[in-house]
PQR file with spaces between the fields and no chain letter, atoms N, CA, C, O and H, PARSE charges and radii, in Angstrom:
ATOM       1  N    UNK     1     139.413   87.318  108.061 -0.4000 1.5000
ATOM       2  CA   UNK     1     139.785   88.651  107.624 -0.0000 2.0000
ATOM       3  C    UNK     1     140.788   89.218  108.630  0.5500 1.7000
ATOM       4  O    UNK     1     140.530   89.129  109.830 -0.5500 1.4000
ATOM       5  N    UNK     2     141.862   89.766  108.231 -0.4000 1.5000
ATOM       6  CA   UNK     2     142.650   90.093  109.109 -0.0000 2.0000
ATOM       7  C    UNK     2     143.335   91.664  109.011  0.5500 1.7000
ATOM       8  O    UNK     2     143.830   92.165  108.001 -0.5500 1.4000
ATOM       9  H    UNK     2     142.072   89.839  107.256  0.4000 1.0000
ATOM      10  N    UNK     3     143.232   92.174  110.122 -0.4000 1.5000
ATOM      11  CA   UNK     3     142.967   93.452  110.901 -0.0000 2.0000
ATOM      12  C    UNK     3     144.635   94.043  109.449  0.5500 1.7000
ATOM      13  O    UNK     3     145.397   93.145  109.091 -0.5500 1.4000
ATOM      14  H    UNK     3     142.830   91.767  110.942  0.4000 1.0000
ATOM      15  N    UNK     4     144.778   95.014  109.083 -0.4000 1.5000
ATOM      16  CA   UNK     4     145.534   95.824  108.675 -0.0000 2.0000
ATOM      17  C    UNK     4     146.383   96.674  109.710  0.5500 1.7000
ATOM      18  O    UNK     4     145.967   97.265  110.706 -0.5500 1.4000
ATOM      19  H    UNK     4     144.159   95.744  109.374  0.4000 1.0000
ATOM      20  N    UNK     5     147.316   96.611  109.358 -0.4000 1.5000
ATOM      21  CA   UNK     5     148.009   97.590  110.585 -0.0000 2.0000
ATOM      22  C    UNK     5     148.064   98.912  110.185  0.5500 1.7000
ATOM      23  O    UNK     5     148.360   99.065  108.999 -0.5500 1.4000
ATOM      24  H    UNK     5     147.654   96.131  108.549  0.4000 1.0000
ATOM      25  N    UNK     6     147.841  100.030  110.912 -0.4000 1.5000
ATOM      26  CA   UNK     6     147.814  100.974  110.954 -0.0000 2.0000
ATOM      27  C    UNK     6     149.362  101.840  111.480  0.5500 1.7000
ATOM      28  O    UNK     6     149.977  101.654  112.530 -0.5500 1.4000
ATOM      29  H    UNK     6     147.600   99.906  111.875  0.4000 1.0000
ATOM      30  N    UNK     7     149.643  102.651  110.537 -0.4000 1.5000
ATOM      31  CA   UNK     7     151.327  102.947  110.722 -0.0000 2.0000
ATOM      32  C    UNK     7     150.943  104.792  110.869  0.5500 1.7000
ATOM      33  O    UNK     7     150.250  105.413  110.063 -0.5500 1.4000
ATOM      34  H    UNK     7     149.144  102.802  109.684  0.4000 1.0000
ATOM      35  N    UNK     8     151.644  105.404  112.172 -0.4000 1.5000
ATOM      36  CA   UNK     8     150.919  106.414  112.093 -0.0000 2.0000
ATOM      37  C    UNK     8     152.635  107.300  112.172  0.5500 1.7000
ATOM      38  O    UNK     8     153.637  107.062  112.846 -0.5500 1.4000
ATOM      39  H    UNK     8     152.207  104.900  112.827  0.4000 1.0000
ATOM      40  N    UNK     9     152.397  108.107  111.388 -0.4000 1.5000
ATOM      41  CA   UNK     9     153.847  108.615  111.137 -0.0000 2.0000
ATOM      42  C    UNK     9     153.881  110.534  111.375  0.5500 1.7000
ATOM      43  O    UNK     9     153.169  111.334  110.767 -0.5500 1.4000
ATOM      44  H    UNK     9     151.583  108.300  110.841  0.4000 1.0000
ATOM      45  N    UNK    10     154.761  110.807  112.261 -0.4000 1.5000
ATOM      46  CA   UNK    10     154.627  112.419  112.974 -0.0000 2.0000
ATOM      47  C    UNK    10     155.227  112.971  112.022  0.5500 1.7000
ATOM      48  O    UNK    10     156.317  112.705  111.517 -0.5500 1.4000
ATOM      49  H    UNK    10     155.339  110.157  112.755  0.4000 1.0000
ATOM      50  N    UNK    11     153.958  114.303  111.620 -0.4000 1.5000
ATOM      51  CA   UNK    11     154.164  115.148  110.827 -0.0000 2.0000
ATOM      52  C    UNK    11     155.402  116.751  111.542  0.5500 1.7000
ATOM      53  O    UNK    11     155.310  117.593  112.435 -0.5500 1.4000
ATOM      54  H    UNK    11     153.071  114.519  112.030  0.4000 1.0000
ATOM      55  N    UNK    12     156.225  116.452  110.675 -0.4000 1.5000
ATOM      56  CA   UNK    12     157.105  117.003  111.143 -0.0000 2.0000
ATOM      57  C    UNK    12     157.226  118.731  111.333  0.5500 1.7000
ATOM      58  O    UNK    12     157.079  119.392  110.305 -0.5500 1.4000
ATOM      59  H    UNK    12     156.300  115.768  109.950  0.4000 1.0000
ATOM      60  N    UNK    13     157.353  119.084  111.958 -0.4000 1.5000
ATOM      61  CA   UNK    13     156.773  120.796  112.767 -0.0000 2.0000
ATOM      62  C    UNK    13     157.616  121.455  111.685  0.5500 1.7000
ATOM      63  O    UNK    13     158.611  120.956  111.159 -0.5500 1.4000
ATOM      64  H    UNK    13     157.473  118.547  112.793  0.4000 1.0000
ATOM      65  N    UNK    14     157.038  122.739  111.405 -0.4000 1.5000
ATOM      66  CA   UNK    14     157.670  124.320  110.656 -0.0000 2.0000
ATOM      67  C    UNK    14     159.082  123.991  110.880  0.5500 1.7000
ATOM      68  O    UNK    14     159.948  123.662  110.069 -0.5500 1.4000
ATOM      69  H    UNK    14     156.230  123.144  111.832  0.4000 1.0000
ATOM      70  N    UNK    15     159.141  124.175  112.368 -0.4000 1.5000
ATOM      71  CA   UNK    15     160.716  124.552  113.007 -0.0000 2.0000
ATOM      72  C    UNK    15     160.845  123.192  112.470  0.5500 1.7000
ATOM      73  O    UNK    15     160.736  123.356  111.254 -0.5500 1.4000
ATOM      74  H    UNK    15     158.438  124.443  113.027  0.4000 1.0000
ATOM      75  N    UNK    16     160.997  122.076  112.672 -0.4000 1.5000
ATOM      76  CA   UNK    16     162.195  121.183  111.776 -0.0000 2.0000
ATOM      77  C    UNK    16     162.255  121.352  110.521  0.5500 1.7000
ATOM      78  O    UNK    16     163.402  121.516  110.106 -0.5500 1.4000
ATOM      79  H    UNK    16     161.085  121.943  113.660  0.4000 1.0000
ATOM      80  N    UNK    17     161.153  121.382  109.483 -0.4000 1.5000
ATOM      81  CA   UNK    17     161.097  121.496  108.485 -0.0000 2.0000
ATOM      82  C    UNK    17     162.395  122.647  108.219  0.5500 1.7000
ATOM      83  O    UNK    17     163.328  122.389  107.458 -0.5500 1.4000
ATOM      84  H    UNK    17     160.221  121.249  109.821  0.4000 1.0000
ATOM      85  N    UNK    18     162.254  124.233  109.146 -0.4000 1.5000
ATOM      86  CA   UNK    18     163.046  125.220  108.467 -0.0000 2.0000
ATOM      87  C    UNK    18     164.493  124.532  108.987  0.5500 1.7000
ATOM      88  O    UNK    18     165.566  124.564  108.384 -0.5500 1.4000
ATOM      89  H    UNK    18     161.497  124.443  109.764  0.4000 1.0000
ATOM      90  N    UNK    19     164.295  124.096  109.881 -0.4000 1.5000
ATOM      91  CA   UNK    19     166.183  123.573  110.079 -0.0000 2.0000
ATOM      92  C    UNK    19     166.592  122.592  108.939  0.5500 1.7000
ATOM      93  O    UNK    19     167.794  122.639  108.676 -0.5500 1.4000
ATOM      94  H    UNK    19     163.423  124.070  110.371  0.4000 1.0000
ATOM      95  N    UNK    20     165.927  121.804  108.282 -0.4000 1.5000
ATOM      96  CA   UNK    20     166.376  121.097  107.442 -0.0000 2.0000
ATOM      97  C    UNK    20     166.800  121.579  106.189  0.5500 1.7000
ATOM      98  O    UNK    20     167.681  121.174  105.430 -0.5500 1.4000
ATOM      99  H    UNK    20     164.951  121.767  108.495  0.4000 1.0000
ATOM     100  N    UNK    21     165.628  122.973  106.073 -0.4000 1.5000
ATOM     101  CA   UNK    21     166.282  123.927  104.813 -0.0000 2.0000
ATOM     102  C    UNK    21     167.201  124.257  105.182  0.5500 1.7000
ATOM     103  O    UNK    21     168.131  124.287  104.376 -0.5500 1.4000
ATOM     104  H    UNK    21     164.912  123.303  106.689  0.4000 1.0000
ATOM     105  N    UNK    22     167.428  124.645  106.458 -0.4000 1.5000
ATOM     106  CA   UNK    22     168.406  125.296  106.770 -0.0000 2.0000
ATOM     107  C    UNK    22     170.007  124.775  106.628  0.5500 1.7000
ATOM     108  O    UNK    22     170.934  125.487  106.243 -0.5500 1.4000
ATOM     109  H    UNK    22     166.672  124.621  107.112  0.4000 1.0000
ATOM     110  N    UNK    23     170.094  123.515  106.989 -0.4000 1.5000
ATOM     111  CA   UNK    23     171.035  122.833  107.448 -0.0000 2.0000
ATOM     112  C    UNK    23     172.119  122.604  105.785  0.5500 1.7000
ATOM     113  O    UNK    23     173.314  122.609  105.487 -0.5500 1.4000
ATOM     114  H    UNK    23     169.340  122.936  107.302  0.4000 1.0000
ATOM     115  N    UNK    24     170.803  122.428  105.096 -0.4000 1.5000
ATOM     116  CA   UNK    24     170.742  122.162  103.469 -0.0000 2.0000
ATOM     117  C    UNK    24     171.998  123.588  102.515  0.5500 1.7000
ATOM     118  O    UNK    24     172.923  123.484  101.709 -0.5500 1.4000
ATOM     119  H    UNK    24     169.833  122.423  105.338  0.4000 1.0000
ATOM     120  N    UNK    25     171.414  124.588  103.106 -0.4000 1.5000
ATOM     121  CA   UNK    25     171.819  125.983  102.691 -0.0000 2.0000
ATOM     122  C    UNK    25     172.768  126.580  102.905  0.5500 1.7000
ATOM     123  O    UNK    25     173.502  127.095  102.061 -0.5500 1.4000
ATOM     124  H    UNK    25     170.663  124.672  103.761  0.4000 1.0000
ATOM     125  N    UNK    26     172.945  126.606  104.607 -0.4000 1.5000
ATOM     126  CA   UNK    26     173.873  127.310  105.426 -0.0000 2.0000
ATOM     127  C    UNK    26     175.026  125.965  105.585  0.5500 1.7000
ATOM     128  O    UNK    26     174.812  124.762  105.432 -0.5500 1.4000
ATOM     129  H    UNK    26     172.349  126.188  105.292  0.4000 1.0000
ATOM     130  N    UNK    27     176.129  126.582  105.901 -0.4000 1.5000
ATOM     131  CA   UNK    27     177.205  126.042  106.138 -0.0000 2.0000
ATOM     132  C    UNK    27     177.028  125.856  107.592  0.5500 1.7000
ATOM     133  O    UNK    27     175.953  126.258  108.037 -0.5500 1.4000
ATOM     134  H    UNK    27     176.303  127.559  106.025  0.4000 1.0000
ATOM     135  N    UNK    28     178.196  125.119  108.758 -0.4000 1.5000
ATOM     136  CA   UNK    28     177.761  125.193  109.991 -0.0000 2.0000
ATOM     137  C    UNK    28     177.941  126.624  110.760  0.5500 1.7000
ATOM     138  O    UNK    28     177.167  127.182  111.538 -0.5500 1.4000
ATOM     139  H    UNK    28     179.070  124.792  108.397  0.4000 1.0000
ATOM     140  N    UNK    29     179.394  127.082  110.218 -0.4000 1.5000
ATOM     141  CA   UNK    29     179.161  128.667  110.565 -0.0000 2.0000
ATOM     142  C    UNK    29     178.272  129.570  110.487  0.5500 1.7000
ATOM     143  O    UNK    29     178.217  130.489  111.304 -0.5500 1.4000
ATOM     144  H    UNK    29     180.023  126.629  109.586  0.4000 1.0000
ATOM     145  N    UNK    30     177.526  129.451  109.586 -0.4000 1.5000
ATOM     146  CA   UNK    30     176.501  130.961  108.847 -0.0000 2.0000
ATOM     147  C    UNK    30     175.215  130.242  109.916  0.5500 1.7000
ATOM     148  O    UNK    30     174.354  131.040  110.286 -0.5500 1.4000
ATOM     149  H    UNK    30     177.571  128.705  108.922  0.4000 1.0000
ATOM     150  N    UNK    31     175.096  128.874  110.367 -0.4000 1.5000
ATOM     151  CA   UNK    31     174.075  128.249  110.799 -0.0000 2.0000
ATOM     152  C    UNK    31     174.227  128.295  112.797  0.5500 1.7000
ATOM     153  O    UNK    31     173.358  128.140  113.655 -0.5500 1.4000
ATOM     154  H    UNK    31     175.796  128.226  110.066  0.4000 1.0000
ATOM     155  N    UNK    32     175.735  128.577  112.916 -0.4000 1.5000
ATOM     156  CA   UNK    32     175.889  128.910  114.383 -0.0000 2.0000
ATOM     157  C    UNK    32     175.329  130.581  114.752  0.5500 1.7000
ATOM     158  O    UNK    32     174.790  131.045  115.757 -0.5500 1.4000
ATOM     159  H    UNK    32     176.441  128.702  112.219  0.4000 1.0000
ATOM     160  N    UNK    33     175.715  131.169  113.507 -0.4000 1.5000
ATOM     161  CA   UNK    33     175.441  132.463  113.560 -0.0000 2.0000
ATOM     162  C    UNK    33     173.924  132.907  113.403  0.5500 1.7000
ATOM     163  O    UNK    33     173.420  133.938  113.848 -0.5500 1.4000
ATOM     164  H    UNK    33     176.152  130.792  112.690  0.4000 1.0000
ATOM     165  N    UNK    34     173.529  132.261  112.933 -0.4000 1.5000
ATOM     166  CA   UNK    34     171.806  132.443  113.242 -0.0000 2.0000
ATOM     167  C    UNK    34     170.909  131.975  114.050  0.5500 1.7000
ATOM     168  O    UNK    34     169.741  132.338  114.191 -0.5500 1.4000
ATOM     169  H    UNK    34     173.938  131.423  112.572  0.4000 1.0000
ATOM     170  N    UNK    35     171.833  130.680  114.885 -0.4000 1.5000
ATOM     171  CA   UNK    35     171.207  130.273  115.865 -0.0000 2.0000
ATOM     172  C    UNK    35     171.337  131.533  117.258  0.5500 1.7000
ATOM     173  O    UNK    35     170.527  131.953  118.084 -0.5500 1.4000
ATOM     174  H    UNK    35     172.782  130.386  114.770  0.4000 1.0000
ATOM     175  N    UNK    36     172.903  131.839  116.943 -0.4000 1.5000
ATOM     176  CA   UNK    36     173.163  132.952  118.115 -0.0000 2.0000
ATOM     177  C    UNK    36     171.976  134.318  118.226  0.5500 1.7000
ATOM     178  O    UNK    36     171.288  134.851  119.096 -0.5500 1.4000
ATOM     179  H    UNK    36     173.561  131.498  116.271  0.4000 1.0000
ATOM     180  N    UNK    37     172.296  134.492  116.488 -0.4000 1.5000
ATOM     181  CA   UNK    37     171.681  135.768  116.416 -0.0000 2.0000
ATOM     182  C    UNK    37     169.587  135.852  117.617  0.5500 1.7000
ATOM     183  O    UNK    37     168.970  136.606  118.370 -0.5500 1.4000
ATOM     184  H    UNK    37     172.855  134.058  115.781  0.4000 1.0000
ATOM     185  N    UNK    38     169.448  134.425  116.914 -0.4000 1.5000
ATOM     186  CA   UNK    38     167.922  134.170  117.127 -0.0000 2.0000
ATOM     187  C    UNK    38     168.074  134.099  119.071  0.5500 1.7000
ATOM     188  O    UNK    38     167.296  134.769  119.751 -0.5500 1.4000
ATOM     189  H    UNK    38     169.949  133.812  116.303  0.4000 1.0000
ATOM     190  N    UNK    39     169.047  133.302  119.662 -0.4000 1.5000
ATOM     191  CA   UNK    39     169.053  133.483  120.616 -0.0000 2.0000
ATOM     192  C    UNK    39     168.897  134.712  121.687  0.5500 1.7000
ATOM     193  O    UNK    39     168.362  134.822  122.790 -0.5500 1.4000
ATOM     194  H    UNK    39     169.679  132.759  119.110  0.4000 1.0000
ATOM     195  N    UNK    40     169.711  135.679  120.720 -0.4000 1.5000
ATOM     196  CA   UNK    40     170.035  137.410  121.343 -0.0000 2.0000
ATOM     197  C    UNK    40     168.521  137.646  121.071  0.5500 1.7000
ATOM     198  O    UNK    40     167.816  137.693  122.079 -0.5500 1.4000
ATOM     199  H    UNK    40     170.146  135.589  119.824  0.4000 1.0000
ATOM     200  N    UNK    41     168.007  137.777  120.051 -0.4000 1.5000
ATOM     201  CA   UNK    41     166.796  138.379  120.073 -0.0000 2.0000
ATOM     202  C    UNK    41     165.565  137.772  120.960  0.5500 1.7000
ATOM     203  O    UNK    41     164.646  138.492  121.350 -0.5500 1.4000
ATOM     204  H    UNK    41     168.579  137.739  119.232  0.4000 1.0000
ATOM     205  N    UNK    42     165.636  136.423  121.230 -0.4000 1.5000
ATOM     206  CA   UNK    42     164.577  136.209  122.492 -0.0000 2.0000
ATOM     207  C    UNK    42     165.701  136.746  124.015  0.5500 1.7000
ATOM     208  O    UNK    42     165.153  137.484  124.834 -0.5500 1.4000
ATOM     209  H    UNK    42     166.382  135.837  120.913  0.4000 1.0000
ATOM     210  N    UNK    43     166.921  136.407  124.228 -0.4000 1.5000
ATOM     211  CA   UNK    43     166.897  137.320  125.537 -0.0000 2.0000
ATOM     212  C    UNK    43     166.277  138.817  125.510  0.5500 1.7000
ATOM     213  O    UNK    43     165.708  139.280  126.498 -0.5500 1.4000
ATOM     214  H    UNK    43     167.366  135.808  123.563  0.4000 1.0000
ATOM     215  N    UNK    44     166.438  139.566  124.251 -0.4000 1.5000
ATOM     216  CA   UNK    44     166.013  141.141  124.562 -0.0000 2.0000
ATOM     217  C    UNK    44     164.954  141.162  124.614  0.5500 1.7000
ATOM     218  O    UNK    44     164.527  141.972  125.437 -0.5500 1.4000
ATOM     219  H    UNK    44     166.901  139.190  123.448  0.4000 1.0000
ATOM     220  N    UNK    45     164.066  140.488  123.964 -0.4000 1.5000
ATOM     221  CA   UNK    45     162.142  140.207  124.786 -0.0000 2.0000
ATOM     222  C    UNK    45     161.984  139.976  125.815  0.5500 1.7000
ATOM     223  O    UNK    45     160.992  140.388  126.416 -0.5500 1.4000
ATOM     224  H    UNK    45     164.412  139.830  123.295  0.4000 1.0000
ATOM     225  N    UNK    46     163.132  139.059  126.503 -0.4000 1.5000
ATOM     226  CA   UNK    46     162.967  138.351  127.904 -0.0000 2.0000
ATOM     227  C    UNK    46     162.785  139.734  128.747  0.5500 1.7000
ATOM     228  O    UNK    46     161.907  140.105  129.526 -0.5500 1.4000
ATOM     229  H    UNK    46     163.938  138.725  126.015  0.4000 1.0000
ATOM     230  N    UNK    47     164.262  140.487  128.153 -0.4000 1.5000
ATOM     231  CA   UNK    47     165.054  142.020  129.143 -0.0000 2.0000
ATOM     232  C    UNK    47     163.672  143.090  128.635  0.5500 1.7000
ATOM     233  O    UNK    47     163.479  144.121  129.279 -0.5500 1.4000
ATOM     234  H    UNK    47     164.975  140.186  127.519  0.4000 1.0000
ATOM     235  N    UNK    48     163.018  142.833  127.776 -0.4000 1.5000
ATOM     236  CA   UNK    48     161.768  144.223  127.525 -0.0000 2.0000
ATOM     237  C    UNK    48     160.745  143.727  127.921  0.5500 1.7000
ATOM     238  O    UNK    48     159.849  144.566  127.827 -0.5500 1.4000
ATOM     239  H    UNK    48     163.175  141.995  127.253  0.4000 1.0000
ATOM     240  N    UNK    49     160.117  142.087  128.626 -0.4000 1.5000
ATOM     241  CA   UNK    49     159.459  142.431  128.962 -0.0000 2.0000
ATOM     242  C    UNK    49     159.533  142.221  130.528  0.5500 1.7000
ATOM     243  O    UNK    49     158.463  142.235  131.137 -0.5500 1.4000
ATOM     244  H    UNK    49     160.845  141.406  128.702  0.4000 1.0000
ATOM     245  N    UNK    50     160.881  141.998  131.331 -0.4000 1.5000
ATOM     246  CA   UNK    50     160.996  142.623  132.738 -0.0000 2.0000
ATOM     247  C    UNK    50     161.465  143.601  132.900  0.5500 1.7000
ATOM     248  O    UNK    50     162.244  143.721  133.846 -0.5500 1.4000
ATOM     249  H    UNK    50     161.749  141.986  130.836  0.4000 1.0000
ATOM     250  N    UNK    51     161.192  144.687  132.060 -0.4000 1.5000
ATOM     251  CA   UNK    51     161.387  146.427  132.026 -0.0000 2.0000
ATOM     252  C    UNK    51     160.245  146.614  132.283  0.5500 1.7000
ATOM     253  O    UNK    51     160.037  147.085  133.402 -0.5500 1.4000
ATOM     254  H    UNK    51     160.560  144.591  131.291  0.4000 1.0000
ATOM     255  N    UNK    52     158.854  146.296  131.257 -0.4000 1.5000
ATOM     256  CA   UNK    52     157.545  146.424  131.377 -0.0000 2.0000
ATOM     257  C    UNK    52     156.777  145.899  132.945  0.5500 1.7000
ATOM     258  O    UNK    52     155.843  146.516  133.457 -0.5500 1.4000
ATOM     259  H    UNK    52     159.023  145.913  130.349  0.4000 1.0000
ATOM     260  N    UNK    53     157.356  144.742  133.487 -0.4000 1.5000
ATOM     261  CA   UNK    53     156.729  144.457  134.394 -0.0000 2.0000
ATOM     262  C    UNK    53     157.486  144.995  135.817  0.5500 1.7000
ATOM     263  O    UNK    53     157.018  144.653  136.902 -0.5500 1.4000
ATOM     264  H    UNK    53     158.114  144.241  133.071  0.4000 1.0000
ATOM     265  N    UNK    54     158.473  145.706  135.750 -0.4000 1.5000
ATOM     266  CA   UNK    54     159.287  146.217  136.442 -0.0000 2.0000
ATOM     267  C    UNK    54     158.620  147.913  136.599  0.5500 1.7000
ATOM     268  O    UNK    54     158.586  148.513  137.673 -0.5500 1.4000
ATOM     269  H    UNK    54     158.854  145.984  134.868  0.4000 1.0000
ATOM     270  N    UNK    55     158.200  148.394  135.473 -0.4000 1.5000
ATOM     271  CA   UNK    55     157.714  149.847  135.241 -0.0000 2.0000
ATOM     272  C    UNK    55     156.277  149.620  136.098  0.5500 1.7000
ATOM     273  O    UNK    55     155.929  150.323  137.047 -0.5500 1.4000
ATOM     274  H    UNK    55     158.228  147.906  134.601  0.4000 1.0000
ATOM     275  N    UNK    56     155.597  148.588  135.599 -0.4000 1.5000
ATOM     276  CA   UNK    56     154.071  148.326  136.148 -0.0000 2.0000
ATOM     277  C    UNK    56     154.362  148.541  137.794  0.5500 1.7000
ATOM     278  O    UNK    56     153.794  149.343  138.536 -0.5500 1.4000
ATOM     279  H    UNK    56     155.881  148.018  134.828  0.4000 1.0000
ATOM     280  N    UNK    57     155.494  147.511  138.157 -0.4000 1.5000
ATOM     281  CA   UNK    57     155.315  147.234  139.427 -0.0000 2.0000
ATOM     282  C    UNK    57     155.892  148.300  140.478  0.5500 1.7000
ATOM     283  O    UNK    57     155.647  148.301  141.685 -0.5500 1.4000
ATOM     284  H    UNK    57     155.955  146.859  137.555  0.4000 1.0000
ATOM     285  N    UNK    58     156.660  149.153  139.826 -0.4000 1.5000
ATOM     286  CA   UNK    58     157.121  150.642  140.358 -0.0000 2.0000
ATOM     287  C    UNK    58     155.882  152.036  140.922  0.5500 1.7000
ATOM     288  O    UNK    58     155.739  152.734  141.926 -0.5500 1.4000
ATOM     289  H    UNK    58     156.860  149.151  138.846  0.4000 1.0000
ATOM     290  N    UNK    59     155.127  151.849  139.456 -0.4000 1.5000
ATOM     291  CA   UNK    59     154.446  152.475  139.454 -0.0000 2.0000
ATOM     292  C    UNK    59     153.270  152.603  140.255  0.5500 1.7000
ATOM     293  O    UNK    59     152.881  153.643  140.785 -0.5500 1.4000
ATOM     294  H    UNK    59     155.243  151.282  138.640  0.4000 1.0000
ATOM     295  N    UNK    60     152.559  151.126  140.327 -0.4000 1.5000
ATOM     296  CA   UNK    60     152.129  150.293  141.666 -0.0000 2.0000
ATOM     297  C    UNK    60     152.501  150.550  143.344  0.5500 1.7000
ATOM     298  O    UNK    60     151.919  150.518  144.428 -0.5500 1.4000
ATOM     299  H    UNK    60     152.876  150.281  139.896  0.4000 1.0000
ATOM     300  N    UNK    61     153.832  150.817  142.806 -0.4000 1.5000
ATOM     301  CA   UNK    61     154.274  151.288  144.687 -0.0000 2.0000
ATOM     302  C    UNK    61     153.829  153.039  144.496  0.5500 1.7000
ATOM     303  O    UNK    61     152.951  153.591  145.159 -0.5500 1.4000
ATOM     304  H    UNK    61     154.305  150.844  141.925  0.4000 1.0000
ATOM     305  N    UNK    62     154.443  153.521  143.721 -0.4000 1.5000
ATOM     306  CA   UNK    62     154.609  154.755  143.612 -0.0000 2.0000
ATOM     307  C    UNK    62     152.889  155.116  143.895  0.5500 1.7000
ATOM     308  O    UNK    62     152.719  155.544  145.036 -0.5500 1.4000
ATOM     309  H    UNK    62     155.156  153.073  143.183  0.4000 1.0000
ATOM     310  N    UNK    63     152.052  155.053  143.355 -0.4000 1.5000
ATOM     311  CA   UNK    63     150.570  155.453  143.746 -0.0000 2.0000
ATOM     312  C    UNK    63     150.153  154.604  144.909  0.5500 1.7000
ATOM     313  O    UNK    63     149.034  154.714  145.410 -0.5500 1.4000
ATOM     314  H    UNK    63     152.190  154.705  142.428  0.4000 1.0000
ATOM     315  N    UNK    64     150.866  153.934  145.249 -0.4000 1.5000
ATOM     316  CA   UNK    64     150.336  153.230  146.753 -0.0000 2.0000
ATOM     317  C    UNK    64     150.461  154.345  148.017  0.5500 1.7000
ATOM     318  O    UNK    64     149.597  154.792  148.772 -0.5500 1.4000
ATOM     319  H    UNK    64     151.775  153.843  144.842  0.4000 1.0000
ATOM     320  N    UNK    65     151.636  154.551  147.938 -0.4000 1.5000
ATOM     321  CA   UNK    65     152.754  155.468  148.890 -0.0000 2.0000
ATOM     322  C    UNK    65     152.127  156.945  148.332  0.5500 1.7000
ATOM     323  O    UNK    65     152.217  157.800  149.213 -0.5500 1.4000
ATOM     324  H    UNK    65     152.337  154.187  147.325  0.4000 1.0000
ATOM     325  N    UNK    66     151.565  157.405  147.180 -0.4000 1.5000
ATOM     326  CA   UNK    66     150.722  159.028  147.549 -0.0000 2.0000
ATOM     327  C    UNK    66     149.786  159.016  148.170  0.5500 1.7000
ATOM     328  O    UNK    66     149.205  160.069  148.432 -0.5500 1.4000
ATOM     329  H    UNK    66     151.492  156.710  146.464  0.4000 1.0000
């Protein structure tokens, strides 16, 4: 009796899946432009949340020093 091979094949993630719609849909322009766009919007999370930890850590001195 001889062993069967087992073929194990990676289920492919959301994010590729949506790039493939994507790639499908968008032209490469409309597809640079949403990569940019998506880019800008994680730096301004990056920039809001070292505002937040910048405010914490101010505030931290500020009641240290009364």
């Amino acid at each position: 009796m001889q062993a069967v091979p087992v073929r194990a094949t990676a289920i492919p993630s959301v994010t590729d899946a949506l790039r493939a719609v994507e790639s499908l849909l968008l032209s490469s322009g409309q597809r640079t432009a949403r990569r940019n766009a998506w880019t800008a919007v994680l730096e301004d999370r990056r920039r809001a949340k070292d505002r937040v930890e910048t405010a914490y850590v101010l505030e931290a001195v500020a009641d240290h020093r009364s």
